[in-house]
N, C-alpha and C positions, 0 to 999 in steps of 0.2 A: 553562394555563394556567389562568385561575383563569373559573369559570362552570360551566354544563352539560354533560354531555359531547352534547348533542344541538347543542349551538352554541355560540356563543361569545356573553360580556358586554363591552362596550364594545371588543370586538376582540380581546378572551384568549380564546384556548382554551383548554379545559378537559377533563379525562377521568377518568371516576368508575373505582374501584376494579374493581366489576363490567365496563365496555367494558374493561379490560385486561388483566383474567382469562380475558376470552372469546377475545382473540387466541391463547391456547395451549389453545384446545380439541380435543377431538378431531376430527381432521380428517375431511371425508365421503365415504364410500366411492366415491362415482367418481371423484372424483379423486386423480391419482398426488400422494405426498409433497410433489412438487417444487414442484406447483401450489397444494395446499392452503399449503406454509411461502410463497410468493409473494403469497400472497392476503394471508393473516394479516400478513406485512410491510408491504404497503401500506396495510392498517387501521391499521396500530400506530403508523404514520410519517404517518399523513392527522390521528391525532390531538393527533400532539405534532407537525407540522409546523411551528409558531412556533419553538418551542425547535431543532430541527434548522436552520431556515434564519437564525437570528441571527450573527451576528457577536460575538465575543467582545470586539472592540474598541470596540463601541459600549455594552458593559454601563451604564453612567453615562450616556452621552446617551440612549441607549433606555429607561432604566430595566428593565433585565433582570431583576433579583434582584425587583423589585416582580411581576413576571408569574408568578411561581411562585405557585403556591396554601400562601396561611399556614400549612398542617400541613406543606408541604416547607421553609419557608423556618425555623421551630423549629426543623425535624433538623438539618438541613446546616447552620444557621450555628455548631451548638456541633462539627461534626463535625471531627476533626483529619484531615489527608491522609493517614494509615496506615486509618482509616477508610473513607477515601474509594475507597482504593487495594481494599478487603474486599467494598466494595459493587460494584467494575468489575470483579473477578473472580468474584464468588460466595462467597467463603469464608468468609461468616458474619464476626461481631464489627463488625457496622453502627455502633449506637447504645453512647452511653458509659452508664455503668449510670446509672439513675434517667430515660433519655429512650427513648421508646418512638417510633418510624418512626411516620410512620400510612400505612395499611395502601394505599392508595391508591401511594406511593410504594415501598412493597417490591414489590406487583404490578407494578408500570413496569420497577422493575429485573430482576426473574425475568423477566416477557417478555421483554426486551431480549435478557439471557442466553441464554434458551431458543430464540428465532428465526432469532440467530446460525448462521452456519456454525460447526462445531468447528473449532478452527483450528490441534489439536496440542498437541503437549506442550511447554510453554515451558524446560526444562530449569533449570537452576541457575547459567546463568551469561548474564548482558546481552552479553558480545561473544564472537564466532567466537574457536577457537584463532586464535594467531600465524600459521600458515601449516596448510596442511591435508596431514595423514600419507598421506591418501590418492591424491591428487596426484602427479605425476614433480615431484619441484623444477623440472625445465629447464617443465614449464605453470603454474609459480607464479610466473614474474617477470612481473615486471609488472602481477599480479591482486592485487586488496585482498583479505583472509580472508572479508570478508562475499562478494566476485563467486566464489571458489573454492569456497566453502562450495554456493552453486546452479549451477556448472556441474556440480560432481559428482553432484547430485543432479539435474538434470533429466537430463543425460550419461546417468545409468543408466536414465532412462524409457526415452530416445530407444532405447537400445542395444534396450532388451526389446519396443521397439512394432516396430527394424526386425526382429530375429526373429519376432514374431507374424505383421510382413505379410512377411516374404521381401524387403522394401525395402530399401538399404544406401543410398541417396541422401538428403541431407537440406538441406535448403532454410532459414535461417536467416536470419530477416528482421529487420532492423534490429540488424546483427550490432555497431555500435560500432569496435571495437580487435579483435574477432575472439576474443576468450576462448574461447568459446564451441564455437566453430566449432575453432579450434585442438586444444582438447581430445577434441571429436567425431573431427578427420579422426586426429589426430597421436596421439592417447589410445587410443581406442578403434575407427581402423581404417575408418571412414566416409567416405563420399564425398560431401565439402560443399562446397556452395555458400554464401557468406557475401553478404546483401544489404544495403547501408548506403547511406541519402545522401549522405551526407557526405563526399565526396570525400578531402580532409584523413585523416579515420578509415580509408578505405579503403586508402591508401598506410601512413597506420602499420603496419596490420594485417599488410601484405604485408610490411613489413620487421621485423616479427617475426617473420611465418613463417619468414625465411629465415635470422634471429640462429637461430632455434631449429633449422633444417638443417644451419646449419655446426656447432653443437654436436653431431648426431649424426654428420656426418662425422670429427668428432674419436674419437668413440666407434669408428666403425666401424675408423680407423686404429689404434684399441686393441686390436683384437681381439675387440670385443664379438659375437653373431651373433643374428640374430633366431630370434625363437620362434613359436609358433602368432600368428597375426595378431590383434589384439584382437575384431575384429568377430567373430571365431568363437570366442572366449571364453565359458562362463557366465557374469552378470551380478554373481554371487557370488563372480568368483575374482578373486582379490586378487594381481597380479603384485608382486614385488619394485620397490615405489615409487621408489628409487633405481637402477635397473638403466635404460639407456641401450636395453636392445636390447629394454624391454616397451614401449618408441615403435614407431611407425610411419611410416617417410616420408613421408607424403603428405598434400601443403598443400591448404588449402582454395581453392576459388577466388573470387577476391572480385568484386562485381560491384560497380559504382557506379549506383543507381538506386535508385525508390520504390516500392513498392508504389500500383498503381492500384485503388480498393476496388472501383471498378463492372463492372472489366472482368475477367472470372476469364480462367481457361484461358492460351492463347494471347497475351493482350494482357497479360500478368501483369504485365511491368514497367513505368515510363516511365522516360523519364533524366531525370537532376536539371538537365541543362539537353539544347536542343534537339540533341539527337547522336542522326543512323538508328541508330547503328550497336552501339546499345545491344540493339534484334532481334534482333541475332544472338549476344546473349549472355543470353537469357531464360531462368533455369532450367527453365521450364516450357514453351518453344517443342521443336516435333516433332513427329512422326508419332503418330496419335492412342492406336496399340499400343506409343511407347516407355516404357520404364521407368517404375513411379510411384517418389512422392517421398514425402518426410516432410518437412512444415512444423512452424518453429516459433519461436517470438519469446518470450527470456527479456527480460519486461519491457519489450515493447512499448507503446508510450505510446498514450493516446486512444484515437482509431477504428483505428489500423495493430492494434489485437489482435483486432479486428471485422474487420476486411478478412481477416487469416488466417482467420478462420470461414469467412465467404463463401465463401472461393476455394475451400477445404475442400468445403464443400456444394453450389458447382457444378463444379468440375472432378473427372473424374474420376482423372485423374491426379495428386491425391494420396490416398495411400492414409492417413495419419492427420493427426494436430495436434495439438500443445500449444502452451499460451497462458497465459501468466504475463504477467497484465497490471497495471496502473500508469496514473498521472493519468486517474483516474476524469470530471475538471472538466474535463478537453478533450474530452470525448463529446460529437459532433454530437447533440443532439436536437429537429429542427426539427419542430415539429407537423404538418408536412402534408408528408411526406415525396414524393418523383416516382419514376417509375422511373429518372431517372439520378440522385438526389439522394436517398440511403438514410440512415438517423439511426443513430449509433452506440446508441441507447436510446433507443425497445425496439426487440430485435431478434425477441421472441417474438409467434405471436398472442397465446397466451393472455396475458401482460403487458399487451400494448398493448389489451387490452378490457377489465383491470383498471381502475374508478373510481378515479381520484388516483392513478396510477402512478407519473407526471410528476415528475421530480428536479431539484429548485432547481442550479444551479451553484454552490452554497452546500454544499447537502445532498453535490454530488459532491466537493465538494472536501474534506469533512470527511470522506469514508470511506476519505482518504488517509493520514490521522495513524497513526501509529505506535503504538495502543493499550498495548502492552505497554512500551513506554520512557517513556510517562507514567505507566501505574502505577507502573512503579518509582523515577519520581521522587518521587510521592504516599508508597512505600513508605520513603523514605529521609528524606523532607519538604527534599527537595531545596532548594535556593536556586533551582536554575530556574523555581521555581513562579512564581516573581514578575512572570516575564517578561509575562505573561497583564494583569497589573495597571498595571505599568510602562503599556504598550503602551493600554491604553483610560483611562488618567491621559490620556498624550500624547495621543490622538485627542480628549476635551474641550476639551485646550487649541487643537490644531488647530482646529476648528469653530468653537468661540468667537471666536477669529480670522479664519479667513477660510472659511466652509461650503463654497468652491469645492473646498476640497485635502482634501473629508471621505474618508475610505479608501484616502490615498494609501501608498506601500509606503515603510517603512523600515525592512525586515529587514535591512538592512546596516552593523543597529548590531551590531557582535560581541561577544559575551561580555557582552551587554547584562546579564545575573545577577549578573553581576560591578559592576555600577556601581549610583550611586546616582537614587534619582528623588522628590524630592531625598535626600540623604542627612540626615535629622536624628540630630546628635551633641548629646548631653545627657551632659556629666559625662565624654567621652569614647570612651561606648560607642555602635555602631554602632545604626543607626534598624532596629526588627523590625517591623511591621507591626502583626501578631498581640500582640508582647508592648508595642507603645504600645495597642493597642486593648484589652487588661485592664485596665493600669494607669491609661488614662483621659489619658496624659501628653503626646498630640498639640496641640500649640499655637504659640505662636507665641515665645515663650522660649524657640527652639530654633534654635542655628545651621544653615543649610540650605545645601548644594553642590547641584549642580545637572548633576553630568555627562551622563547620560544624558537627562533633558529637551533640555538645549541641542544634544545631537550630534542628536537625533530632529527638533527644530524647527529647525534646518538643514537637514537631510537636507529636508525639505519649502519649505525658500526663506522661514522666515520666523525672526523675529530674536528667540530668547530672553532679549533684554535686555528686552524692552516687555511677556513675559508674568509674571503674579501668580505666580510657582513657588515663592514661601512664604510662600502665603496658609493659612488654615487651610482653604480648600475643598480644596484638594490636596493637605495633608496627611491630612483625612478621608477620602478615596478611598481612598489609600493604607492607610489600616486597614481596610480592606475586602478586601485581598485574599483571605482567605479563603474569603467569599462568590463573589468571580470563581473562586477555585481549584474551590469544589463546582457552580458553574455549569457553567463546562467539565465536568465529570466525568461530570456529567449528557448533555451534548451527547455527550461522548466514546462513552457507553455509547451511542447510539443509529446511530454511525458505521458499527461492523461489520453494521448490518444495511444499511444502503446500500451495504456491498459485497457481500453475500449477495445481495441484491436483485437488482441489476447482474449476479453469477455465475450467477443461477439462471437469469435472463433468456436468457443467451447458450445454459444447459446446457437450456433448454427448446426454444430453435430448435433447436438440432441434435437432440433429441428426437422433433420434429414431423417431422421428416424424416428419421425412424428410422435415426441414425445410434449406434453404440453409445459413452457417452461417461461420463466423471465428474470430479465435482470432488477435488481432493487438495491435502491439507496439507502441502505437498510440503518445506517450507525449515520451516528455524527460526523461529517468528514475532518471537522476541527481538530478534535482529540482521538478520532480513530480512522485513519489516513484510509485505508483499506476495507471500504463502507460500502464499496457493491457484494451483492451477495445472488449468488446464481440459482435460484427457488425451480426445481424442475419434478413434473408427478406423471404417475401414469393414469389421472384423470382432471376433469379442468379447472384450472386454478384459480377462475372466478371469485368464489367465496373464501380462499384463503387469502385475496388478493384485498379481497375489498374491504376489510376491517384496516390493515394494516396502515395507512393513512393516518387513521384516525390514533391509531398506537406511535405511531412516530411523531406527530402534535402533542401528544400528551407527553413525551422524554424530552422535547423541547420545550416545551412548558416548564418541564422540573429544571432545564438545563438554565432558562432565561431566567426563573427565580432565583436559582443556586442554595435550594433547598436541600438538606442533607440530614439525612436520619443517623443517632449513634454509632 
């Protein structure tokens, strides 16, 4: 914000060009990569921590747009969202000609950039094919193209980690519907275990498995006959996707219970309610030379993606893990952790002895956003942008009314982009924000509707007849969105490194405990926001490492044709 970067003036902080430059220094030889881009993060995120931990709904009652330092608030307010969209990726064409950045804000956003994970190549198209070619159609019902797009691709990890460890067992936690695990056992010839709480889910799962057996007993009545089993397939060989006999019979078996995070090994599971008899269906119960396993959770939520680490790092009986994880803002991080009461962050030393480590619920829930589906609304100058504006209009009017109901939720306005707030019609034409804010023409000689105000102060219990919704103070807001549009943008760019943060965290404990492990760009980030995936074995991942490359060129291939099987 705006002050010194050695401290803050009347509560802005502030950071000079030089402290931001310094975050992408050369890192110092004792320390491994991992630790030096971990350090540099929390410097980078201790300085702009105001801006990271605001809420975008409170722009106007906090006065956000005033907390920037004057040479950011020049650039960004002439900046249009195709600009915006240049500055969140890197690619140059910042400033409109005749306005120069100052240099203080081009170093924010290069670090930002630079501290990030790489997160892949975004391809050429915002959504997955129709259906995915590489797929048997009989593992496509019922899957949306973005959940086939990463069963096939984690699918191929799993297959190459259980060739590396000799494992064919895999353990699937927080399996949902079973996608997952259906494609592992029925795909690709594995022996899974599907783990779900959710009872409901777990009965679906199982009667998919079984729509999907009578389908192959139809097949086998055809004549069809099987071939090499998929589990002894190379990773690279591509069966005839429509052929019946390159399935495999063999369902997964589902279990209904939770992951317990404190108790590895043996106590692995609980039940989701009080049932003994959940013990004796524990993937991980038996003799301590039976079989190991492979764990793995696509899109395990909160700490259940910390809990597969854990169990990983003290049992010995799993031989690897992957962990694709999601809702960052549910991570337990309680300051004083116990030994039966572990914080999902930090899980590392070195993190947790980092100064300012510490991540707002604010901060975690912002490294949720979808980076790439906002710039490409910036890149389109999308109507959605509005939504950001709409939404801290409405939270003024809330407060001003009643402070009890400040931050209350009414995401259940739909297609809110679509409505007005208010709508000013002058002459006919619809109210633009942007083009009443040139023309100077917001006032009050303007008929004003009020759709989406009124459904929003309802949605919170209070009566949009009593509020001023065509005052000229809410109409002025309202030509502001621009300002709220470069605000977030700024927020936005600072999000991927609170997930890098978070990843490095997890890829440093299992480090510490010389386990061999890396982070991968595993999914699309276009259409599956949450594309790092945390690949960790108890031998080296070399050969599981090195195909995979060439498996993520070929889903981008399908992805740039937008080719789609039945």
């Amino acid at each position: 914000m705006r002050g010194s970067a050695a401290g803050t003036r009347r509560g802005r902080a502030v950071t000079s060009q030089r402290d931001v430059t310094a975050m992408a220094g050369a890192p110092r030889p004792p320390l491994h990569w991992e630790q030096q881009r971990a350090a540099n993060i929390v410097r980078l995120l201790s300085l702009y921590r105001p801006l990271l931990d605001s809420y975008i709904i409170d722009f106007f009652t906090e006065g956000l747009w005033a907390k920037l330092p004057p040479a950011w608030q020049a650039a960004l307010e002439v900046a249009d969202p195709p600009q915006l969209a240049a500055m969140l990726l890197g690619t140059g064409g910042t400033a409109r000609q005749g306005t120069a950045w100052p240099l203080s804000l081009l170093a924010f956003t290069a670090a930002s950039r630079a501290l990030s994970f790489p997160r892949g190549q975004l391809g050429v198209t915002p959504h997955p094919p129709c259906q995915s070619p590489h797929l048997h159609p009989l593992l496509r019902r019922h899957v949306k193209p973005k959940k086939q797009h990463e069963i096939r691709c984690l699918g191929k990890v799993l297959q190459r980690l259980s060739q590396a460890t000799g494992c064919d067992r895999v353990v699937d936690v927080g399996a949902g519907q079973g996608h997952l695990s259906r494609f592992l056992a029925f795909g690709l010839g594995l022996s899974v275990t599907a783990v779900e709480g959710d009872g409901r889910l777990v009965s679906l799962a199982e009667h998919f498995d079984q729509e999907l057996l009578r389908e192959l007993e139809k097949a086998q009545a055809r004549g069809y006959s099987r071939r090499l089993p998929p589990s002894q397939r190379h990773p690279n060989t591509t069966p005839d996707p429509t052929d019946p006999a390159s399935l495999c019979p063999r369902c997964p078996q589902h279990v209904a219970g939770w992951l317990d995070p404190q108790a590895p090994g043996q106590e692995f599971l609980l039940a989701p309610t009080p049932e003994p008899a959940i013990a004796a269906k524990n993937p991980l119960a038996g003799p301590v030379d039976s079989k190991q396993v492979l764990l793995t959770g696509l899109h395990a939520c909160g700490d259940l993606s910390v809990a597969l680490l854990r169990h990983f790092a003290h049992s010995p009986q799993v031989a690897a893990v992957t962990s694709a994880a999601c809702c960052y803002m549910k991570l337990s991080t309680r300051p004083e952790p116990t030994a039966s009461s572990l914080p999902g962050y930090p899980l590392s030393t070195w993190v947790a002895g980092l100064p300012g480590h510490t991540l707002s619920y604010r901060a975690r829930e912002a490294a949720c956003h979808a980076v790439e589906e906002y710039t490409e609304r910036l890149r389109r100058d999308s109507e959605c942008l509005r939504i950001h504006c709409y939404r801290a209009v409405l939270e003024t009017l809330i407060q001003a009314a009643d402070p009890s109901k400040k931050h209350m939720g009414v995401q259940t306005v739909k297609k809110a982009h679509m409505l007005s707030f208010p709508e000013c019609v002058r002459g006919g034409c619809p109210f633009n924000p942007l083009l009443a804010s040139s023309l100077g023409i917001c006032g009050t000689g303007m008929v004003l509707t009020h759709r989406y105000a009124r459904l929003g102060l309802t949605l919170v219990g209070l009566d949009s007849a009593a509020m001023p919704l065509d005052s000229e103070s809410v109409c002025a807001m309202l030509c502001q969105q621009h300002k709220v549009v470069a605000f977030f943008s700024l927020v936005l760019l600072l999000a991927p490194l609170v997930e890098t943060l978070i990843l490095l965290d997890r890829l440093l404990y299992l480090r510490e405990r010389g386990f061999h492990c890396a982070l991968v760009p595993l999914f699309n980030p276009r259409f599956s926001p949450r594309n790092l995936v945390l690949v960790a074995a108890r031998v080296p991942l070399d050969a599981v490492l090195s195909g995979l490359d060439e498996d993520i060129r070929e889903d981008e291939d399908t992805v740039r044709g937008g080719t789609g099987g039945p």
